[in-house]
VEXROVO-644690 format. One record per residue (C-alpha): x, y, z; residue number from 1; residue in three letters. Coordinates in steps of 0.1 Angstrom, whole numbers, plus 5000, padded with zeros to 4 digits. Each point is the difference from the previous one (the first is absolute). Last residue first. Example, Ala and Ser with C-alpha at 12.3 -4.5 7.8 and 13.67 -1.06 7.14 Angstrom:
+------+------+------+-----+-----+
:    X :    Y :    Z :   i :  aa :
+------+------+------+-----+-----+
: 5137 : 4989 : 5071 :   2 : SER :
: 4986 : 4966 : 5007 :   1 : ALA :
+------+------+------+-----+-----+
***
This chain:
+------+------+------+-----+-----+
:    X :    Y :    Z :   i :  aa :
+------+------+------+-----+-----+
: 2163 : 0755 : 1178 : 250 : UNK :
: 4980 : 4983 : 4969 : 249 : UNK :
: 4965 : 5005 : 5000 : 248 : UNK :
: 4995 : 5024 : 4976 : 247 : UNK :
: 5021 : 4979 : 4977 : 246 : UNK :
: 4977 : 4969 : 5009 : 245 : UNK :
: 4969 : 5016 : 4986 : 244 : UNK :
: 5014 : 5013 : 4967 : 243 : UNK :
: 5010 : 4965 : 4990 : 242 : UNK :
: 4970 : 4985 : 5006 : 241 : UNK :
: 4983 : 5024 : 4981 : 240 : UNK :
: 5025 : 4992 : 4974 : 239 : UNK :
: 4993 : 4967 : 5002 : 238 : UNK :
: 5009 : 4965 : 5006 : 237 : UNK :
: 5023 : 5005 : 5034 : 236 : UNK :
: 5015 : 4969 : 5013 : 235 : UNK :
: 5000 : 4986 : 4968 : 234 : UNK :
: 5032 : 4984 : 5010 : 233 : UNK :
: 5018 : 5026 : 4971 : 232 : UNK :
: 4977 : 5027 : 5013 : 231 : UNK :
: 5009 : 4992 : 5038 : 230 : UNK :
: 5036 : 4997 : 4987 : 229 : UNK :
: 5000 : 5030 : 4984 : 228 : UNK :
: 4982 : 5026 : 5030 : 227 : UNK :
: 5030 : 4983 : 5023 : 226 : UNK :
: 5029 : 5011 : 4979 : 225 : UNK :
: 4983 : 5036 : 4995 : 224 : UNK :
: 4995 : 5005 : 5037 : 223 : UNK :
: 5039 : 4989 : 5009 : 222 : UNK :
: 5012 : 5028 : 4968 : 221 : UNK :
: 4980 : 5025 : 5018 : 220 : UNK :
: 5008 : 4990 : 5036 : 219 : UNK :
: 5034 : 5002 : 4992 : 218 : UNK :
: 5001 : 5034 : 4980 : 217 : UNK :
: 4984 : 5014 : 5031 : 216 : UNK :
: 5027 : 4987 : 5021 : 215 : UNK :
: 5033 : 5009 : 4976 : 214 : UNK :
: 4987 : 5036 : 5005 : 213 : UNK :
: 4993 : 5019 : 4964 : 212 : UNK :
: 4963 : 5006 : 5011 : 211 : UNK :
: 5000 : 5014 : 5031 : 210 : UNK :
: 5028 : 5031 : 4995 : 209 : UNK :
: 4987 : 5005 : 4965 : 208 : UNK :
: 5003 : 4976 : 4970 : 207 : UNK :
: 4979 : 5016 : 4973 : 206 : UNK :
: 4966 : 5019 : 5008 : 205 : UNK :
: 4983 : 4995 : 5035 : 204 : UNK :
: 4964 : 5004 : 5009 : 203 : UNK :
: 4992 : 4963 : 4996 : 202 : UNK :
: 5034 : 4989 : 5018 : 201 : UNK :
: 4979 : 4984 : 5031 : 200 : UNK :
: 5013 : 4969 : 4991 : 199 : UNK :
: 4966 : 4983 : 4999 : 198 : UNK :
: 4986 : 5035 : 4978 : 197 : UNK :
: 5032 : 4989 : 4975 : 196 : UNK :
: 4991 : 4968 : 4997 : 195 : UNK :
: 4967 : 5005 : 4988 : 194 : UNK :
: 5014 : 5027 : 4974 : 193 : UNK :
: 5019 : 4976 : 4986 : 192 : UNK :
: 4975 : 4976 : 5001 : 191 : UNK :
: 4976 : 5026 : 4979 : 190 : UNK :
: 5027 : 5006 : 4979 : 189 : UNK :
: 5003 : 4964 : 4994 : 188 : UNK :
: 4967 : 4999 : 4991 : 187 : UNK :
: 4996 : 5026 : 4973 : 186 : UNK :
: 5028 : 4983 : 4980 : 185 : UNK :
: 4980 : 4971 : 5004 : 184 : UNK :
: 4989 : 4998 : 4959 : 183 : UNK :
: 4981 : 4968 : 4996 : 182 : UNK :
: 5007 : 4965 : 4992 : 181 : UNK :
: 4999 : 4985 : 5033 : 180 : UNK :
: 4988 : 5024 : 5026 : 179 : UNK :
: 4966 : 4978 : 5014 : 178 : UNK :
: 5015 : 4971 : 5004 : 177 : UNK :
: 5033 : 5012 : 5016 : 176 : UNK :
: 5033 : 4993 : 4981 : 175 : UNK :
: 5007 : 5037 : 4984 : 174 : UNK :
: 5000 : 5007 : 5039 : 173 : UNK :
: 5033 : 4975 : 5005 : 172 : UNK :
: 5018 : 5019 : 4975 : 171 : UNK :
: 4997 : 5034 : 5018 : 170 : UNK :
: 5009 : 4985 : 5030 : 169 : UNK :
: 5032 : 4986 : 4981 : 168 : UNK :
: 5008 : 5032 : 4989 : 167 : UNK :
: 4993 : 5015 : 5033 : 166 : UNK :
: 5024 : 4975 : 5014 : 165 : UNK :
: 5030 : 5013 : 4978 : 164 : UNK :
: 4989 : 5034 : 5012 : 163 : UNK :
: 5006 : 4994 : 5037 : 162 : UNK :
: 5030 : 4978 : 4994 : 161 : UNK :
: 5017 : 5032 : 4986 : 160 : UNK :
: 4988 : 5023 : 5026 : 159 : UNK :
: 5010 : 4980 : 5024 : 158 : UNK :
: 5037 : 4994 : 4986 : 157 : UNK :
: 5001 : 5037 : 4998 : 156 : UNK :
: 4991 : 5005 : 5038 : 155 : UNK :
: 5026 : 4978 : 5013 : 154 : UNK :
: 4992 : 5010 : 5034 : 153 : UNK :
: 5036 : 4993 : 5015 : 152 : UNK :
: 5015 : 5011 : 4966 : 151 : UNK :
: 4983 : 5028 : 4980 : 150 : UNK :
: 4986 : 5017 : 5031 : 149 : UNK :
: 5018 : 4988 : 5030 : 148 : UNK :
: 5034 : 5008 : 4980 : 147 : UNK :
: 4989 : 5031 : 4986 : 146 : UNK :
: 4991 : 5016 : 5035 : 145 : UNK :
: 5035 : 4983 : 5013 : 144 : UNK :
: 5021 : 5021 : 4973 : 143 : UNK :
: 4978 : 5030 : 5002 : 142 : UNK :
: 5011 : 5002 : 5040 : 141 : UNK :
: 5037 : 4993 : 4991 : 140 : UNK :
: 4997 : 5033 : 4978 : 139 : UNK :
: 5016 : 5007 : 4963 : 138 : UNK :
: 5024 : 4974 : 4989 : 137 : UNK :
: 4980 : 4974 : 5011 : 136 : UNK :
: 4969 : 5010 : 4985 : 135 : UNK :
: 5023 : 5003 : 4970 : 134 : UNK :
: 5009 : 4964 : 5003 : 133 : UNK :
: 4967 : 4994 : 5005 : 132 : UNK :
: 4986 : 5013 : 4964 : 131 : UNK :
: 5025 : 4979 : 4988 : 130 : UNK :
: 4987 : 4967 : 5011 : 129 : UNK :
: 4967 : 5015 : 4986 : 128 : UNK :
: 5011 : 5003 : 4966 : 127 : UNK :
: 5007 : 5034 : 4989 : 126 : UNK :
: 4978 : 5027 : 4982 : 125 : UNK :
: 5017 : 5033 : 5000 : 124 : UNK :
: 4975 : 5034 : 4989 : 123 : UNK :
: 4975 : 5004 : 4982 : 122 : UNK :
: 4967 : 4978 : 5002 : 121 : UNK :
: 4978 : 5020 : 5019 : 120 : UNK :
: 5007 : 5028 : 4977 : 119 : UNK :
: 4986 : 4981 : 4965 : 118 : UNK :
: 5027 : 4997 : 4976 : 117 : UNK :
: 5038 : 5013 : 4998 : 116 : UNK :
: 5024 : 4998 : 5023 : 115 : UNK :
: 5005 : 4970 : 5010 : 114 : UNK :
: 5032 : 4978 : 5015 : 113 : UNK :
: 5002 : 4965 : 5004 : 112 : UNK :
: 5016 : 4972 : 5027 : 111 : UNK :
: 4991 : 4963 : 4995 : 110 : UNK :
: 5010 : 5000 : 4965 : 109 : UNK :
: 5035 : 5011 : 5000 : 108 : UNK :
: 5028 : 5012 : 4975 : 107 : UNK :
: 4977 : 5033 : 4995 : 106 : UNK :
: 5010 : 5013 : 5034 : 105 : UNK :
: 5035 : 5000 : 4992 : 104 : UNK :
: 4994 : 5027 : 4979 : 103 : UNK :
: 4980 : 5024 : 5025 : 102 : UNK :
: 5020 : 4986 : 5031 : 101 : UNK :
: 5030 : 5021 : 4987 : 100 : UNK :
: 5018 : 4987 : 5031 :  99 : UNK :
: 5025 : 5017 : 5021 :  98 : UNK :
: 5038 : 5005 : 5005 :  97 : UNK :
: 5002 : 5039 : 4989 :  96 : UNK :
: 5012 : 4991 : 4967 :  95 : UNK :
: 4965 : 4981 : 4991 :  94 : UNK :
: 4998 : 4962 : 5004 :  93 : UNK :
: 4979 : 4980 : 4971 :  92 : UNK :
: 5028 : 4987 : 4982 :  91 : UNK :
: 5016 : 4979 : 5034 :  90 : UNK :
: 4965 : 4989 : 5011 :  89 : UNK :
: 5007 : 4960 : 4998 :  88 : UNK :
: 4975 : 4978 : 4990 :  87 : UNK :
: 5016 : 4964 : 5010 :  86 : UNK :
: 4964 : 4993 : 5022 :  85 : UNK :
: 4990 : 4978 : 4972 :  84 : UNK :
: 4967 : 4994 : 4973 :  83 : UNK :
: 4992 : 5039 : 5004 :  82 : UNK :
: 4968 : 5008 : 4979 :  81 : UNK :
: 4973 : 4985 : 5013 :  80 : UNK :
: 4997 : 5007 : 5037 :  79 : UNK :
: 4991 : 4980 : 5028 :  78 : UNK :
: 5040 : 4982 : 5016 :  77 : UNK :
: 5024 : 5012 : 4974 :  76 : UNK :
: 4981 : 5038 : 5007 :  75 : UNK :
: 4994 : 4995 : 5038 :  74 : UNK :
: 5035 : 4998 : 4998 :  73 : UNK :
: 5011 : 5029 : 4978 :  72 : UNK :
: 4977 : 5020 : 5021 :  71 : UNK :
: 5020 : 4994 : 5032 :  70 : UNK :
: 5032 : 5006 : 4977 :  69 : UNK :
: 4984 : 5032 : 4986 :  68 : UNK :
: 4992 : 5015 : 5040 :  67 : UNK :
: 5035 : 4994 : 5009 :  66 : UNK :
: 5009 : 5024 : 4970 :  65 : UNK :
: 4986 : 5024 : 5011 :  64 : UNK :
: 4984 : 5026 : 4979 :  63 : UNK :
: 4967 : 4987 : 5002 :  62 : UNK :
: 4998 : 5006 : 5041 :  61 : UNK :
: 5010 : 5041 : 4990 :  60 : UNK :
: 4978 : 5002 : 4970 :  59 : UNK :
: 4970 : 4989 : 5021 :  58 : UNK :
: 5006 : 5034 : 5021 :  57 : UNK :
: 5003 : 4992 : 5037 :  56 : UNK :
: 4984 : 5030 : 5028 :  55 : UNK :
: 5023 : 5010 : 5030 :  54 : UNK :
: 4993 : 4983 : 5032 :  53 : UNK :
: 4978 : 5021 : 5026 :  52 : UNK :
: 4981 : 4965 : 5009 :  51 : UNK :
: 4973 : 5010 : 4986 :  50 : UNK :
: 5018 : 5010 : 4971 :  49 : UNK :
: 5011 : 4966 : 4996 :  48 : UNK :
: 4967 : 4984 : 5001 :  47 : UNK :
: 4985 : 5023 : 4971 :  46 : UNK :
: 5033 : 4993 : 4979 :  45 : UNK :
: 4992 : 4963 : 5008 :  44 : UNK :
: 4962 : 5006 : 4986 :  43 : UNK :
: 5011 : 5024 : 4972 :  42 : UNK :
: 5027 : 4973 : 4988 :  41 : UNK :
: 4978 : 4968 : 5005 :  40 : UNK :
: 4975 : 5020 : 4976 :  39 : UNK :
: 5027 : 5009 : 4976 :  38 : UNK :
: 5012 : 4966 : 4996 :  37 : UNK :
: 4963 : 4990 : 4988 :  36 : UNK :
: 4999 : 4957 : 4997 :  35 : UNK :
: 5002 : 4972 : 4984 :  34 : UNK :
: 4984 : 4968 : 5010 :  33 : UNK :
: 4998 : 4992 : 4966 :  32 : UNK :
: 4962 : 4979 : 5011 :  31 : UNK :
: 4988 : 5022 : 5027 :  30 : UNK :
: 5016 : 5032 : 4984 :  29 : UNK :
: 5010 : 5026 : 5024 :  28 : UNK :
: 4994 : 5039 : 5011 :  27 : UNK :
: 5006 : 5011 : 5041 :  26 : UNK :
: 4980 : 5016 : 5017 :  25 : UNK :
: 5005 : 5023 : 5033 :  24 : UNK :
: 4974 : 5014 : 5028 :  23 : UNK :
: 5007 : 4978 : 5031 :  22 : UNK :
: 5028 : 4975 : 4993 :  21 : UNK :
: 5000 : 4984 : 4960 :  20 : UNK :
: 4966 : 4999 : 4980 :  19 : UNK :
: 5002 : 4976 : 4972 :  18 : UNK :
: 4988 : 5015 : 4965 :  17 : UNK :
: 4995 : 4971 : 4980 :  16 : UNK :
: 5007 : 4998 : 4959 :  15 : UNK :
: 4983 : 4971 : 4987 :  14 : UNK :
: 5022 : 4977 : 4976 :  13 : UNK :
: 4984 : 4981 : 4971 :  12 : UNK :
: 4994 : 4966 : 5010 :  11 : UNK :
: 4969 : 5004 : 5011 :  10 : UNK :
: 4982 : 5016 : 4972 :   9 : UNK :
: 5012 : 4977 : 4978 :   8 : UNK :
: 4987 : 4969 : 5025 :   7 : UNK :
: 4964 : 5021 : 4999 :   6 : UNK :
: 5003 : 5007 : 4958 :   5 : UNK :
: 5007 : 4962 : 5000 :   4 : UNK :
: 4974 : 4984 : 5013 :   3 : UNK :
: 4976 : 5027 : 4982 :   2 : UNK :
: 5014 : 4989 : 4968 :   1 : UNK :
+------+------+------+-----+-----+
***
């Protein structure tokens, strides 16, 4: 059961707030890898009145009809509900020429609208492939900000192979002497919290400016892979042991 409760717990997806430029954030899932529209809207909208350009409203990139046959694609391509790209958008124009998005958003999967529920999660959700073709729409400078975050430094692919390896952490710690058979839930914390103080993230909550970077999320997951095999080479035969070398790792 404990096994898996921890490979559950995993699996489910982890909302991360990434922090874009100086002061923004943006919303995602690590595992659905979708994402707040309105956040990428109030960041480029931020950006472009910097720049003395007018504000964009989301209704005005949704209407287009360029913007459906981008999301059309990434629809065929990651979504679940369109199985070709022959969707055509002739009974979904108004008379003036543009889209009534709000129907045609309910023909996809990897776009969604909410109104209802908690606050934070209101709004237009949209895969992350999406999310950039706003970002594109919006501000050049928001475009390369998302590309080094969610591309170059492939932070959600960290993230992922960071908790896969805790699993497996967590796995390899049932296996010491003395922690077979008993109730570690207690010790992981404590090794997550270890980990934390060697990242210098102890004061943090969620995934702030330090945490969500592709580098501390490589370290992490590079730590965890090294702690199981010295317990699976009986490198390390106690949870003594165990606490020892985390403090020392660097």
């Amino acid at each position: 059961m404990q096994d898996y409760q921890l490979s559950e717990y995993m699996k489910t997806n982890q909302e991360m707030i990434v922090n874009i430029g100086d002061n923004h954030t943006i919303t995602i899932g690590h595992l659905t890898k979708m994402g707040s529209l309105n956040d990428v809207l109030a960041i480029g909208n931020s950006y472009r009145q910097n720049n003395g350009l007018r504000a964009i409203e989301l209704k005005e990139w949704l209407s287009r009809e360029k913007t459906w046959e981008f999301i059309r694609e990434v629809e065929v391509k990651y979504g679940k509900k369109l199985k070709s790209e022959h969707l055509t958008f002739g009974n979904y124009h108004r008379s003036n020429g543009q889209l009534e998005y709000s129907k045609l958003i309910k023909q996809f999967s990897v776009i969604k609208s909410q109104r209802g529920g908690k606050p934070e999660n209101r709004g237009v959700w949209a895969n992350l492939q999406i999310m950039l073709d706003l970002a594109i729409y919006l501000s050049p400078t928001l475009r390369l900000e998302m590309i080094d975050i969610f591309l170059e430094s492939k932070i959600l692919e960290w993230r992922d192979i960071g908790g896969d390896n805790y699993v497996l952490l967590n796995k390899a710690i049932d296996t010491l002497p003395d922690r077979i058979d008993k109730n570690n839930w207690g010790i992981y914390i404590e090794i997550a919290k270890l980990f934390r103080e060697q990242l210098d993230l102890i004061n943090t909550i969620g995934y702030n400016s330090k945490e969500h970077t592709a580098i501390i999320q490589e370290k992490r997951a590079t730590w965890e892979d090294r702690l199981i095999y010295s317990i699976e080479m009986e490198l390390i035969t106690s949870y003594k042991q165990l606490k020892v070398i985390v403090k020392k790792l660097k």
